[in-house]
C-alpha positions in Angstrom: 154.8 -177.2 -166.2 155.5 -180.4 -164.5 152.8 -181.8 -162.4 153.1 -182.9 -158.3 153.3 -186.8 -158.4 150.0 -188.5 -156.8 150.7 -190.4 -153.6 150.5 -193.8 -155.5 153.5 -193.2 -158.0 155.8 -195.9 -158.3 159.2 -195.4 -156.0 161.7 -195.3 -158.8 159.2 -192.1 -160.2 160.4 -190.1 -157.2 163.2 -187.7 -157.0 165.9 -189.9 -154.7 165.7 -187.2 -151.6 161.7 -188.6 -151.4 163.0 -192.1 -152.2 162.6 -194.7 -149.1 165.3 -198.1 -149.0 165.0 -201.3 -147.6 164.6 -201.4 -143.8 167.7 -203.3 -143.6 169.8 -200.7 -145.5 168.0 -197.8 -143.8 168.6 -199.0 -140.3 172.5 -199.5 -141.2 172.7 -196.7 -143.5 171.0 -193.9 -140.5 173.6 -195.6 -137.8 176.2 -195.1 -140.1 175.5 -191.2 -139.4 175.2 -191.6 -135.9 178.6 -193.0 -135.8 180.1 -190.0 -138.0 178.5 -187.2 -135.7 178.4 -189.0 -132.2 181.6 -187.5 -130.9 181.3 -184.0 -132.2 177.6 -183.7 -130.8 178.4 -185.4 -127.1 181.9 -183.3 -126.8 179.8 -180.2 -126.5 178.1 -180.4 -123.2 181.6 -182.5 -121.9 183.5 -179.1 -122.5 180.6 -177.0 -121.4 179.5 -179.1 -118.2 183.9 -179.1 -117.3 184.5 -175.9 -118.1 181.1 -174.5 -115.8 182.2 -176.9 -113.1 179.6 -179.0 -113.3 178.8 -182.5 -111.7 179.2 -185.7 -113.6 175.7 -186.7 -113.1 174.6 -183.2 -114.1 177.1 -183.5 -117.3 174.9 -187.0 -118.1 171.7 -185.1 -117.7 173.1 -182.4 -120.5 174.3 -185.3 -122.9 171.1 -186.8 -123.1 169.4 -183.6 -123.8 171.9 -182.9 -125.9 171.2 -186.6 -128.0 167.5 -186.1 -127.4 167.3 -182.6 -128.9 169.1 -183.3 -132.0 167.0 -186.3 -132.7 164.0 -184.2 -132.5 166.0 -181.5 -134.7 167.3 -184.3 -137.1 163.4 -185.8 -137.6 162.1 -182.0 -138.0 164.7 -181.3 -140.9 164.4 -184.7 -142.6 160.8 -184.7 -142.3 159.4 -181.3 -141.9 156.6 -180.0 -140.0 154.0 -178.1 -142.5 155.2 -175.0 -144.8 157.2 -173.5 -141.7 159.9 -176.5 -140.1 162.4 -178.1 -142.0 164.7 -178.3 -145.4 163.6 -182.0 -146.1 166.9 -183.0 -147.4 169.4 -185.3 -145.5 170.8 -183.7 -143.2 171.4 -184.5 -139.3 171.9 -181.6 -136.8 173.9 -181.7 -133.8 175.0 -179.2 -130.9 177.3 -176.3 -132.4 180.6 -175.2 -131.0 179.2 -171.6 -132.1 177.5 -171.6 -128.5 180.0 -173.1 -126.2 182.2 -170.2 -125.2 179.3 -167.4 -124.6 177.6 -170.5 -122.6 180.6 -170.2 -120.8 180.7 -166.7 -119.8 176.8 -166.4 -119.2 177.2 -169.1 -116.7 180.0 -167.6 -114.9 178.3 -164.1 -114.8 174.9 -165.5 -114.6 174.0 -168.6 -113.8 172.7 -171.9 -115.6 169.0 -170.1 -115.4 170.5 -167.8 -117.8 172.0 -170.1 -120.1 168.6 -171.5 -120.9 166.9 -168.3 -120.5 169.1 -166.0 -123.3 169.1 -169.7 -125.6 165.1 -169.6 -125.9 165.0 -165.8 -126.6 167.5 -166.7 -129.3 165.6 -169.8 -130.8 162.1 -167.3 -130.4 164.7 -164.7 -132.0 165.7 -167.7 -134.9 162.3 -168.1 -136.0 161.6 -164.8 -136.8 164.2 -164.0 -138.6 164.8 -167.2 -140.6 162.9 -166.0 -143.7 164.6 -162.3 -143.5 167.9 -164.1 -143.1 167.5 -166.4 -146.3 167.0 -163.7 -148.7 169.6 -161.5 -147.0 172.2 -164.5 -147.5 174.1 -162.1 -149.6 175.5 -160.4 -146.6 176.9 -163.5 -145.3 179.7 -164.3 -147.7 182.6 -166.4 -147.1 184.6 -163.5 -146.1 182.4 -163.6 -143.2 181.8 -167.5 -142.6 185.2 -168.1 -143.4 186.8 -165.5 -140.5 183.6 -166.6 -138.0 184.3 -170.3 -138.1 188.0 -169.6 -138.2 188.3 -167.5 -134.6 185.3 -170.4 -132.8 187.7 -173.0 -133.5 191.1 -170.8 -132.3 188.5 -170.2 -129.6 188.1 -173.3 -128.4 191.5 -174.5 -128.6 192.2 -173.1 -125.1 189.5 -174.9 -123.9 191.1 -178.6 -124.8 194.2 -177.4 -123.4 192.4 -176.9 -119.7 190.7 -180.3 -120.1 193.5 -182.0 -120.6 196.0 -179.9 -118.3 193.7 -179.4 -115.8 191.8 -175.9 -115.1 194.1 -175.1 -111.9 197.5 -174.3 -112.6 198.5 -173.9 -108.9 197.4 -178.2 -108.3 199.8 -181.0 -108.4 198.5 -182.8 -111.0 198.4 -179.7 -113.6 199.9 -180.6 -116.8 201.4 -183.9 -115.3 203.7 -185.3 -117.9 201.3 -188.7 -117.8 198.1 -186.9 -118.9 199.8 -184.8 -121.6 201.3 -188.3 -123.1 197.8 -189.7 -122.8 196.7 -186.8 -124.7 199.2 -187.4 -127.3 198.8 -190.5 -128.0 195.1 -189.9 -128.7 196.0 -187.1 -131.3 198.5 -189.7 -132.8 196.2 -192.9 -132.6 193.4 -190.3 -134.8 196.0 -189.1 -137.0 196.9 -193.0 -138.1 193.7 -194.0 -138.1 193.3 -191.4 -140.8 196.6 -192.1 -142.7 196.0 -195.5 -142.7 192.0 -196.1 -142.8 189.5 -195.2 -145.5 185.6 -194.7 -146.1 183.5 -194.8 -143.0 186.5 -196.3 -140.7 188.3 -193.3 -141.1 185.2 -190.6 -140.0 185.2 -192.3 -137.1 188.8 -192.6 -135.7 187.9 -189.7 -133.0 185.3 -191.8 -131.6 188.2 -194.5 -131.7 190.2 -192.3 -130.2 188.2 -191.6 -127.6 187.4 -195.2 -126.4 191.1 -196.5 -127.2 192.3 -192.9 -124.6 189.5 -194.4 -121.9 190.7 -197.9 -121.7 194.4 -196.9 -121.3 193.4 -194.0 -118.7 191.4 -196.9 -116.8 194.9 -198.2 -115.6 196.0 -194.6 -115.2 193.5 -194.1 -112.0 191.9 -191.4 -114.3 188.1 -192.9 -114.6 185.2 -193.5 -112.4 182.3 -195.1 -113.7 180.7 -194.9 -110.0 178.1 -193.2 -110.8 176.9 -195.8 -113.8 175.3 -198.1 -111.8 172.8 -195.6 -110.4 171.7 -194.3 -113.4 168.9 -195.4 -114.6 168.2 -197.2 -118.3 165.6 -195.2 -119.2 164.5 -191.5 -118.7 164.3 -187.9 -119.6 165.4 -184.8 -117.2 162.6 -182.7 -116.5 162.6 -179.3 -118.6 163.7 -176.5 -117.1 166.2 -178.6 -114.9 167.8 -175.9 -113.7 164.9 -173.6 -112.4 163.3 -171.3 -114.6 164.8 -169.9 -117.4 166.0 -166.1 -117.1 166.8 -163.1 -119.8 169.7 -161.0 -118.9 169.7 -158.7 -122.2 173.7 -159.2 -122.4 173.2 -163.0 -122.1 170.3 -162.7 -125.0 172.3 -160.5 -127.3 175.2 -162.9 -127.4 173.1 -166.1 -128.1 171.2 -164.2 -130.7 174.4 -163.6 -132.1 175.2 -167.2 -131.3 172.0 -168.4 -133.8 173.2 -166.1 -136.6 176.7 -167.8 -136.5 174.7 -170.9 -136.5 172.4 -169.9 -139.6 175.6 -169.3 -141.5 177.1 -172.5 -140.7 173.8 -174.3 -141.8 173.2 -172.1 -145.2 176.7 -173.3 -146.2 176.1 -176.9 -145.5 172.4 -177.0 -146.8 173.1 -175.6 -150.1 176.0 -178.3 -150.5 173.2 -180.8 -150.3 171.1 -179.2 -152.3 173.5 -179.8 -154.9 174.4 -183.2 -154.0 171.6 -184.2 -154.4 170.2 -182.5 -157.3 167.5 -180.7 -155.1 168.9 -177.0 -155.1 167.3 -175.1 -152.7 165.0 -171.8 -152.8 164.4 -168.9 -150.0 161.6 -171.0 -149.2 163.2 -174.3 -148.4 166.4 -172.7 -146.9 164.1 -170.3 -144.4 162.3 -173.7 -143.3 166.0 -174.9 -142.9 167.0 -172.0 -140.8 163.7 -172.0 -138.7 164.4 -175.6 -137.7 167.8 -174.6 -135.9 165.5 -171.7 -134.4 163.3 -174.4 -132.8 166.9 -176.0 -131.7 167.4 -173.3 -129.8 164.0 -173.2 -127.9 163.9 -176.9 -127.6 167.2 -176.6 -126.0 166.1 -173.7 -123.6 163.8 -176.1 -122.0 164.6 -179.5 -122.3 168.3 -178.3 -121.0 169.9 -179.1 -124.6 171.9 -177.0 -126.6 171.4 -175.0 -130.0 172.1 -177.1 -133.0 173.2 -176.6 -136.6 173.7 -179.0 -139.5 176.5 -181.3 -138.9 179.2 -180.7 -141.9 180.8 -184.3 -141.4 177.2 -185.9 -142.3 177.5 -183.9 -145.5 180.4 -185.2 -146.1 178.9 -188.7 -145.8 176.2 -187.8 -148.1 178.6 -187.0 -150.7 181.0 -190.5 -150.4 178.1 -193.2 -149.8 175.7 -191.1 -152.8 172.9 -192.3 -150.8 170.3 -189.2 -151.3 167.1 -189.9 -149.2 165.9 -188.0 -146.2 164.7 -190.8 -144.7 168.3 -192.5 -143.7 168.5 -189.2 -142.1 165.2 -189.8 -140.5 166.5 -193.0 -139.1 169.4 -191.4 -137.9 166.9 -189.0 -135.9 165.0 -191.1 -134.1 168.5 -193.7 -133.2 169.9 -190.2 -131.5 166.4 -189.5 -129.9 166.4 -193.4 -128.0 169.4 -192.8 -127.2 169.0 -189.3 -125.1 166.2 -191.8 -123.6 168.7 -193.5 -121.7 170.4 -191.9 -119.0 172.6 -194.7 -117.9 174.3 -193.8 -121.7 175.0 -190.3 -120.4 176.6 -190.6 -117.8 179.2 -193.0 -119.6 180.2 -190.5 -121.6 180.3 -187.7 -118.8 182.6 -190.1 -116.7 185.2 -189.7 -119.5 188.5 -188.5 -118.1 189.4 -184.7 -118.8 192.6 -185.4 -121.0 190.8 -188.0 -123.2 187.9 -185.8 -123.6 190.5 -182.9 -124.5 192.7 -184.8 -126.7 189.9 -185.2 -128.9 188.6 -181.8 -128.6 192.0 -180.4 -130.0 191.3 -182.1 -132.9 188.0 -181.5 -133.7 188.5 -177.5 -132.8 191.6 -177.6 -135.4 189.6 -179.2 -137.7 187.0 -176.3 -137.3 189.4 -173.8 -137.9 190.8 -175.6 -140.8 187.5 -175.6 -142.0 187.2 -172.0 -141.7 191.0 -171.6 -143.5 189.0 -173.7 -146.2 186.2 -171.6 -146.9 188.5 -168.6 -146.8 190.1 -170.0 -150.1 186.9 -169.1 -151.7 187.5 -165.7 -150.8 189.0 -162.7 -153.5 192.0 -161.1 -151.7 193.9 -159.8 -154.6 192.6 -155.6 -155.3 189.9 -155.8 -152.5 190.4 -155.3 -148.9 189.3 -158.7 -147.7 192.4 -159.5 -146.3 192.6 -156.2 -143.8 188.6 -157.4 -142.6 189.7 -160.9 -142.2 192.5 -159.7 -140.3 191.2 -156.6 -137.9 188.3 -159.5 -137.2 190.4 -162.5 -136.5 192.3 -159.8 -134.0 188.9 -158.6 -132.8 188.0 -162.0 -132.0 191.4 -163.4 -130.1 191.3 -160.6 -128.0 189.7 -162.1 -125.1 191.1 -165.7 -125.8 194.3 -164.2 -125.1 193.3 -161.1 -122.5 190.3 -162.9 -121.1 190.0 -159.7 -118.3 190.3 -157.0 -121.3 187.2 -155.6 -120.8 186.9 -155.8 -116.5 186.5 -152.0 -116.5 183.6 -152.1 -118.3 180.0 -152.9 -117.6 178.8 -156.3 -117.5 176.7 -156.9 -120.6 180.1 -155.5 -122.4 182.1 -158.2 -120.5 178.9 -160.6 -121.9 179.3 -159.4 -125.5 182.6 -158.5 -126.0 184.3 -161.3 -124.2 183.3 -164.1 -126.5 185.5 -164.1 -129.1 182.4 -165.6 -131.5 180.7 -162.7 -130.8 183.0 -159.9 -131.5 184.4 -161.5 -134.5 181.0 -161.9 -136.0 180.2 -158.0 -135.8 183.4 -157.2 -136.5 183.4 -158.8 -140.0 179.9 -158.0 -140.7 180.4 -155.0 -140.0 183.9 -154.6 -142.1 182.1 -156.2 -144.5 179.2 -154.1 -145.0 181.8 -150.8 -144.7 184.3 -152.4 -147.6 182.1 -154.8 -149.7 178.7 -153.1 -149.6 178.5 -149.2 -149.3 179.3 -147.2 -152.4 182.8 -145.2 -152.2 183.5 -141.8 -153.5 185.7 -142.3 -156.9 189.5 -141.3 -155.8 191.6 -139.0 -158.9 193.4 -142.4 -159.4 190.3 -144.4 -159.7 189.0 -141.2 -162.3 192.2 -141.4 -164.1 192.1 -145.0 -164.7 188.9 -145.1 -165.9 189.5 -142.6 -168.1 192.7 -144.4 -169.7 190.7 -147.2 -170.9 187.6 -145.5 -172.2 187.6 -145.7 -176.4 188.9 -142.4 -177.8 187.2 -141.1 -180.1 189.0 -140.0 -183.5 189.5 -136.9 -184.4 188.5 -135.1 -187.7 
């Protein structure tokens, strides 16, 4: 058995995962991350903060918590804390669509003291089962990743579509021709870039897309930056901005159901790093992992952030640039934690206008669901009844995206539960799953009869 290197061993004796680089090369190297995951980490609380109706300066305050929480997320996963935080791999996390819709519906119902309330029950609710989750991984296949990340990103489509419409469809200005155009061009500026870009200037032609869409909406009468100036440079909100935190058992249900989503998500991505970088992972590691997006969510409960999860995009990046150590992804931690440091920062990027932010929403919430499409290629269809769970689920799940007042009739915490599509998708393919995939069935004559017909006969005398 292989001993533990001493703390003296040369550099070039460690696995590359433990392996530091020159300052210089960290520094760029951990930005270069930044850049990748900027746009899909801010455009959470944008969507959120619009779609709650929330101010512009209170939509800064949530993008700084937002940045500030998954630099402390991102340092905790590179680095770990002790035998019970973090993977240690390279990885950054970042706020997960997973949450956005049932924030949306506990806010409406509830109030923004629930929000923050239900997501520290589900980060307390994380933690303890992160090590039951790892070694049940088994009943979170695919099949069920697959058809969850699939209906958030259908979910979520409607969502772009009133940001960059508008949310009233009785205004003048709803679906002006103008903002739809604007919107168009930003999907075809971020489709070119792709076509005709490679390597790192390609990951980041949202963000591009997003700046390009601001500076021609500036014209357009569509931005104010008033609110800039009095922002200051530096600063953290106080925790519990919002008052304190409260449990509604419909509103914690659905973000505990939120953090499960979120644990499949990471497993997924975790384990592709593992084997990127030759470190594959045990229950042990992957339970640390999963107990770090845990802490996410009680982090977020109080400083006013969101839940996070391990950003797939940085894997991605892990896998072109070949660069294995956890500490570029430590670097990349503490760049996102400054940054939630500086207000003035936040409130740019809350002061974005609606169809910009939207345009680029469409296409990272059709990426997501081409992601799920993805990961349901992994699945068996042929002789198994995948394809009925997948689709009962998927039609489970769209439900209230398309009949969003489906369940008025009923009681409120089935309004909570039911309503977001996440949520009812999720235990409708675990569920379908568990029924199909992992209960034993009672042998049919057919099933007999075939079994019979390829047994060996034995000959006779």
């Amino acid at each position: 058995m292989s001993q533990a290197l001493p703390p003296s061993a040369p550099e070039s004796a460690r696995h590359p995962v433990d392996q530091t680089l020159p300052p210089a090369r960290l520094g760029m190297l951990g930005l270069q991350h930044v850049l990748v995951m900027y746009t899909g980490c801010v455009t959470v609380p944008l969507v959120f903060g619009s779609a709650a109706k929330l101010d512009t300066a209170t939509i800064g305050l949530l993008i700084n918590a937002d940045l500030l929480v998954a630099g402390l997320v991102t340092l905790i996963q590179a680095l770990g804390v002790g035998k019970v935080l973090g993977v240690r791999l390279p990885v950054v996390a970042g706020a997960t669509f997973t949450a956005v819709t049932p924030m949306i519906l506990i806010a409406s119902e509830y109030g923004m003291q629930a929000v923050y309330g239900s997501m520290i029950a589900a980060g307390v609710f994380g933690l303890l089962v992160a090590v039951p989750f790892a070694r049940a991984v088994r009943f979170f296949p695919p099949l069920v990743s697959g058809t969850v990340i699939t209906v958030i990103g259908l979910s979520l489509i409607g969502v772009a579509a009133g940001l960059i419409a508008g949310q009233d469809p009785t205004a003048k200005d709803y679906a002006r021709p103008s903002h739809l155009a604007l919107a168009a061009g930003i999907v075809l500026f971020i489709v070119l870039v792709s076509r005709f870009t490679s390597g790192f200037l390609s990951q980041v032609g949202v963000l591009l897309g997003l700046v390009g869409g601001t500076l021609v909406a500036v014209p357009m009468g569509l931005t104010d930056f008033s609110g800039v100036g009095a922002a200051d440079w530096l600063g953290v909100a106080a925790p519990f901005h919002f008052g304190a935190p409260q449990f509604p058992i419909a509103a914690v249900v659905s973000m505990c159901v939120v953090m499960l989503v979120t644990f499949t998500e990471s497993t997924a991505d975790m384990l592709a790093v593992g084997e990127m970088t030759g470190r594959p992972l045990s229950n042990r590691d992957l339970a640390r992992g999963l107990a770090g997006d845990g802490m996410s969510g009680v982090l977020g409960g109080v400083m006013n952030g969101f839940v996070d999860t391990v950003f797939a995009q940085n894997v991605g990046l892990v896998g072109m640039t070949k660069v294995r150590s956890r500490y570029v992804a430590a670097v990349a931690g503490g760049i996102l934690l400054l940054l939630g440091l500086v207000p003035k920062l936040g409130e740019v990027v809350a002061a974005l206008p609606g169809p910009v932010v939207g345009a680029a929403g469409l296409v990272m919430f059709a990426t997501v669901t081409a992601v799920g499409i993805d990961t349901l290629r992994k699945v068996k269809f042929e002789g198994t009844n995948n394809l009925l769970i997948v689709a009962v689920s998927i039609g489970v799940g769209m439900l209230p995206v398309m009949a969003p007042s489906i369940y008025h009739a009923f009681p409120t915490w089935v309004q909570i539960v039911g309503g977001s599509a996440i949520t009812s998708a999720t235990a409708a393919v675990f569920l379908l799953n568990l029924l199909f995939n992992h209960t034993p069935r009672r042998r049919t004559a057919e099933a007999a009869v075939e079994k019979e017909a390829v047994l060996p006969v034995a000959d006779t005398p």
